[in-house]
N, C-alpha and C positions, 0 to 999 in steps of 0.2 A: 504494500500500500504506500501510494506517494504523500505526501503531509505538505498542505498549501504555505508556502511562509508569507511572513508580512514584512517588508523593510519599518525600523522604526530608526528613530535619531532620538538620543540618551545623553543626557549632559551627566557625566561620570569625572568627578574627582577618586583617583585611585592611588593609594600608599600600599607600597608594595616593600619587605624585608625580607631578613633571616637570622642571621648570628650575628650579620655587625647590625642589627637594629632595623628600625623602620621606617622608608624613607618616604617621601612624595613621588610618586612615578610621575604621570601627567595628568592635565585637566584639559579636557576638551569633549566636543560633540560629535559623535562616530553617528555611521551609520551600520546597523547589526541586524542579520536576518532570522528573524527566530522561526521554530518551529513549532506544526501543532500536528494533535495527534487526530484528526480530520480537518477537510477542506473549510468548513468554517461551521459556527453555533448551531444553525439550523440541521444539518448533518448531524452532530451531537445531541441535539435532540430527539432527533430520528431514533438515534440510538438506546437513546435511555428510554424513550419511549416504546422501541420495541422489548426491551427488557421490563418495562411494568404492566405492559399489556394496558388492562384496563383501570390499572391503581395509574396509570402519568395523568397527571393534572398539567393541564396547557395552562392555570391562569397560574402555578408558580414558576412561570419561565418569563413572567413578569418580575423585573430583580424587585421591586418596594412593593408588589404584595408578597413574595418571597422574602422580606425582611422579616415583615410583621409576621408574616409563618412561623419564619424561625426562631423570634424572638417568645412568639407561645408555646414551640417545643420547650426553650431551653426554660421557660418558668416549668412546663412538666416536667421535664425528666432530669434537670437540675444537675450531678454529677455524670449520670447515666446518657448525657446528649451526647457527646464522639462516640457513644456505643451501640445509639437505638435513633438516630436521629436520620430520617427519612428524608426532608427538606435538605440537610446537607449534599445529596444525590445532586440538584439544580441548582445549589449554589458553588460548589467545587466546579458545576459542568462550567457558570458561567464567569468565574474564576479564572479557569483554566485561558478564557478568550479575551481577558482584560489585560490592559499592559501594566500594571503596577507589578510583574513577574517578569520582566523583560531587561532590567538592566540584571537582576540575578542571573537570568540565565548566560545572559553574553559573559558575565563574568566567568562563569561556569566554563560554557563554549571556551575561553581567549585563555582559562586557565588551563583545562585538557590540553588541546593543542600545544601551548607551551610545554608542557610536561609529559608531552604523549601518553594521557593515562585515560583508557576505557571502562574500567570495570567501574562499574556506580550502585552505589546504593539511595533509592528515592526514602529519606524516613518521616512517617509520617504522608503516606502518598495521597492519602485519601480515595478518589477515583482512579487515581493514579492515569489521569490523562499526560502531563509531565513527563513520566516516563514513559509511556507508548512513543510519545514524539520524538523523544532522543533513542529511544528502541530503532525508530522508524529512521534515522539517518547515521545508524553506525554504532552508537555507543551497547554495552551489553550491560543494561542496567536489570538490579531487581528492585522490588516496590516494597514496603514495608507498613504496617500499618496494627492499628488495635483489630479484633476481629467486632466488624459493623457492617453492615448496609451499605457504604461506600465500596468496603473489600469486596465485598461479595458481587457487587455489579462489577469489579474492576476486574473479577477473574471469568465472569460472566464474557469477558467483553473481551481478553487475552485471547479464549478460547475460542471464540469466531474471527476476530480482526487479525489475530498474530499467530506464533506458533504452539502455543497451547498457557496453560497459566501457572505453572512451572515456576515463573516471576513474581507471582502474586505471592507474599509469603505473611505470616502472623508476625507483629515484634518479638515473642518466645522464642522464633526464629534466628533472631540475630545472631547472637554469641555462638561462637565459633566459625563464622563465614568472614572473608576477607578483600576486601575491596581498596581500591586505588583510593577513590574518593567516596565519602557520602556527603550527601547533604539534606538540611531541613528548611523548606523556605516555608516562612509561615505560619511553624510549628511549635517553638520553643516559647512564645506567650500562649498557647494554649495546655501545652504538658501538665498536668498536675506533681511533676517532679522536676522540673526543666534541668536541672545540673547532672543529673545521675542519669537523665536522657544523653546530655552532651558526655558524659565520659565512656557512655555507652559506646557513642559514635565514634570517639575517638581511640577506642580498644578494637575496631574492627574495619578502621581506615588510614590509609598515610596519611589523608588529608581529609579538612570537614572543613565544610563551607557553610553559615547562617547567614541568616539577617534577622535583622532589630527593628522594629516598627515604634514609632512615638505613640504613648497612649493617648487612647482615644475614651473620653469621659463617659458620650453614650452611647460607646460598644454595648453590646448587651454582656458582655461576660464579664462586665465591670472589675470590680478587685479581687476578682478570682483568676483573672490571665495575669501575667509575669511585668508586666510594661510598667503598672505603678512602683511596684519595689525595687525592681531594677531595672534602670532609663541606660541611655547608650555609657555614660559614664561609671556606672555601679556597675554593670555589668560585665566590661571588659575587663576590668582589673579580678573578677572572680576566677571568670575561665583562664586568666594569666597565670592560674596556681597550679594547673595543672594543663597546659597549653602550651604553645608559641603560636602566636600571631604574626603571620605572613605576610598578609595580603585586608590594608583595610579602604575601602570602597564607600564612598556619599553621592547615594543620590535620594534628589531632596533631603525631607526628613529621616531615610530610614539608613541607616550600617549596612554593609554586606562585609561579611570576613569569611579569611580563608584560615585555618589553623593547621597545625600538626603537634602531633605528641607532644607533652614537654623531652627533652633533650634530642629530639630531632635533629637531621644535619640537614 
């Protein structure tokens, strides 16, 4: 299957080190071709809507009545929503087609290349459309996730679009599998452990890539996600205990970093 790209242009300041420290690379505006794992949203749709049958609801592919959706799951099911949370399925979909994920991924893309590293770890994939798309152009990534309704469509979706779902794995999965890089976009303000996630990742890859989003007041997951307690500044210095910081990345308000083990060379 071919995967449509979209040119976009990304004002990216990027600081890039290693052992002698961390320096400024460049600041400027590239132009970067991302990929998606269908030709566009409506395709995606198609999809998920042949996998609910007669449970797809057309009016949550409305994204603000699909707010309010999911803002009434997350009062139901309160802890239990990344595990039973159905609405998630069409907001990942429409996720997956927005560019607030586009300067991560070029980072991504410009860091592989440089470092000729394939094997990938998606943690936290959710649909794991993400990793379909860099499946779809080379990379041998697997997808990682809590066992929910998002996995379950995601291996639903392996096993007719790709080579079977094999990819699709539980996080109890992790330990012990070994990869070039992982990474989590997205994920680590919503972990209910976030640090013992990142040392997770960092016991099972040479290299781990996040990002950091500024909190948002009337997110709905309010001061249960990561963002209030630790902002871009709290944050960096934690992972620095057990990290090296390689590669750190500003666009707009959000971080993107690259790490590896502490005493990495």
């Amino acid at each position: 299957m071919t995967a449509r790209v979209r040119a976009t242009s990304i004002a990216i300041s990027v600081i890039a080190g290693g052992r002698g420290g961390v320096k400024l690379m460049h600041s400027a505006t590239e132009t970067w071709i991302r990929p998606y794992a269908y030709p566009d949203l409506a395709t995606a749709w198609d999809r998920l809507a042949t996998y609910l049958g007669d449970q797809f609801s057309q009016e949550l592919t409305d994204f603000e009545l699909l707010r309010r959706f999911l803002d009434h799951e997350w009062a139901q099911l309160g802890p239990r929503f990344y595990e039973r949370s159905a609405g998630y399925l069409y907001d990942l979909t429409i996720f997956h087609y927005m560019n607030v994920k586009d300067a991560f991924f070029e980072l991504i893309a410009n860091f592989t290349q440089a470092h000729r590293l394939n094997r990938i770890a998606d943690i936290g994939c959710g649909v794991a459309l993400d990793a379909q798309a860099l499946i779809q152009i080379g990379y041998d990534v697997d997808a990682y996730d809590l066992v929910n309704p998002s996995l379950a469509y995601a291996r639903w979706r392996y096993q007719r679009d790709l080579s079977g779902d094999h990819r699709i794995r539980t996080m109890s999965q992790l330990p012990g599998h070994r990869y070039d890089l992982a990474y989590a976009v997205d994920v680590i303000g919503h972990s209910s452990d976030p640090l013992a996630l990142i040392k997770l990742m960092l016991s099972t890859a040479d290299y781990v890539v996040l990002n950091f989003s500024p909190h948002d007041v009337q997110h709905r997951h309010g001061s249960a996600d990561l963002h209030p307690g630790l902002d871009h500044s709290r944050i960096l210095p934690v992972i620095q205990e057990y990290a090296t910081l390689i590669t750190l990345a500003a666009n707009g308000n959000t971080v993107l970093t690259v790490w590896c083990p502490k005493g990495c060379q």
